[in-house]
matplotlib code that plots the C-alpha trace (Angstrom):
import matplotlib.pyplot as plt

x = [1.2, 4.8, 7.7, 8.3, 10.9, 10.3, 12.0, 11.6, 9.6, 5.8, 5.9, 3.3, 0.3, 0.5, 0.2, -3.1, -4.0, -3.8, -5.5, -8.5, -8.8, -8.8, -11.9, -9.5, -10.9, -8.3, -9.5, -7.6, -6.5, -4.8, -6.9, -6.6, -3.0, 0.0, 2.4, 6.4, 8.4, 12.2, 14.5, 18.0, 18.1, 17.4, 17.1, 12.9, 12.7, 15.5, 14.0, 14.5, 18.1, 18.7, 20.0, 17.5, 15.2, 12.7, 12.9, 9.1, 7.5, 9.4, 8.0, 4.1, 4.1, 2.1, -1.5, -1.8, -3.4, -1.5, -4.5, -6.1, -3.8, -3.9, -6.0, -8.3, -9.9, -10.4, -14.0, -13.2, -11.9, -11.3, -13.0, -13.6, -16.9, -17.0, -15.9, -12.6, -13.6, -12.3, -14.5, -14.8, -17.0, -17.9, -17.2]
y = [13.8, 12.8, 12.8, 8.9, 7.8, 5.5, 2.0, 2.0, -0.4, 0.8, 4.0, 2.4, 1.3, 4.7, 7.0, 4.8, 4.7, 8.2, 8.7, 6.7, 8.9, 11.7, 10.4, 10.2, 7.6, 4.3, 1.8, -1.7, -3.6, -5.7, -8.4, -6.5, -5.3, -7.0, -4.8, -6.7, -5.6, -5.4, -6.9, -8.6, -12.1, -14.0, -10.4, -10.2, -6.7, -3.8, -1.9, -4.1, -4.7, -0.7, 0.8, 3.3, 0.2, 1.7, 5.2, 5.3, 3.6, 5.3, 9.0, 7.4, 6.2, 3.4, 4.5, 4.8, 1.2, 0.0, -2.3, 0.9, 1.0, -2.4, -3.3, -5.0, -1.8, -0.1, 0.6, 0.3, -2.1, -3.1, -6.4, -8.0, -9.1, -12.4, -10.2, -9.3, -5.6, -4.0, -1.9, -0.6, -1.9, -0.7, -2.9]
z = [7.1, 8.5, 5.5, 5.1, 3.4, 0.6, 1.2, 4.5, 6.3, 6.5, 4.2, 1.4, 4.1, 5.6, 2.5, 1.4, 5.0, 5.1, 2.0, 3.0, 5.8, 4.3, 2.1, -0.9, -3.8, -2.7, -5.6, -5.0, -8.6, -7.0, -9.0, -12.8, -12.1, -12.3, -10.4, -10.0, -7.6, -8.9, -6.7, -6.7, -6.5, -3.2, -1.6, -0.2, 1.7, 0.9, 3.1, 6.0, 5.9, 6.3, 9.5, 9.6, 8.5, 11.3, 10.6, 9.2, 12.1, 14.9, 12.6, 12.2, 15.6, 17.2, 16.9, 12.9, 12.3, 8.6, 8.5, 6.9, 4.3, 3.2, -0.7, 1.0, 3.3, -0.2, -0.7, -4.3, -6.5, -10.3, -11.1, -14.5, -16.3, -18.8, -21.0, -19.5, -19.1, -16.4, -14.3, -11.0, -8.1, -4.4, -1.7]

ax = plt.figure().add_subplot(projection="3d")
ax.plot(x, y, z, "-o")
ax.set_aspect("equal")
plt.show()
C-alpha cells in the first residue's frame, strides 16, 4: 500500500479496494448505517479544493480500478429482516 492522505481525492475507494484484494472481509452497510459526512455549509468536496487536491491519485496511479473499492463490489452486506434485525448476507 501507498501512504494516502486522508482528504484527498480518492483515498477511501482505494483502502477498501485494497482491502478486497487482499481477501480482507469488506461488508457494505450502506443500507443499515447512517454515516453523515460533516461539512461547512454549501461546501460539497474539501478535499477537492486543496492544491495538492491530486496528491492520492498521482501516488495510486492509473491502473488501481476505484470501482473495487466502491459498497457495491462488497461481497458482504448488512440487510434487515421484517423484524428490523440486522444481519449480514453474501452477495
Amino acid at each position: 500500500m501507498v501512504d494516502v492522505v486522508i482528504g484527498r481525492v480518492a483515498y477511501d475507494s482505494y483502502l477498501v479496494g485494497t482491502a478486497r484484494m487482499q481477501n480482507v472481509n469488506v461488508i457494505d452497510t450502506t443500507k443499515t448505517v447512517l454515516a453523515v459526512h460533516i461539512s461547512e455549509r454549501k461546501v460539497l468536496s474539501h478535499g477537492r479544493r486543496n492544491s495538492d487536491s491530486l496528491y492520492n491519485a498521482k501516488l495510486i496511479g492509473g491502473r488501481f480500478r476505484h470501482t473495487e473499492g466502491y459498497p457495491t463490489a462488497a461481497r458482504l452486506a448488512t440487510t434487515t429482516d421484517f423484524a428490523g434485525e440486522v444481519f449480514i448476507i453474501r452477495r
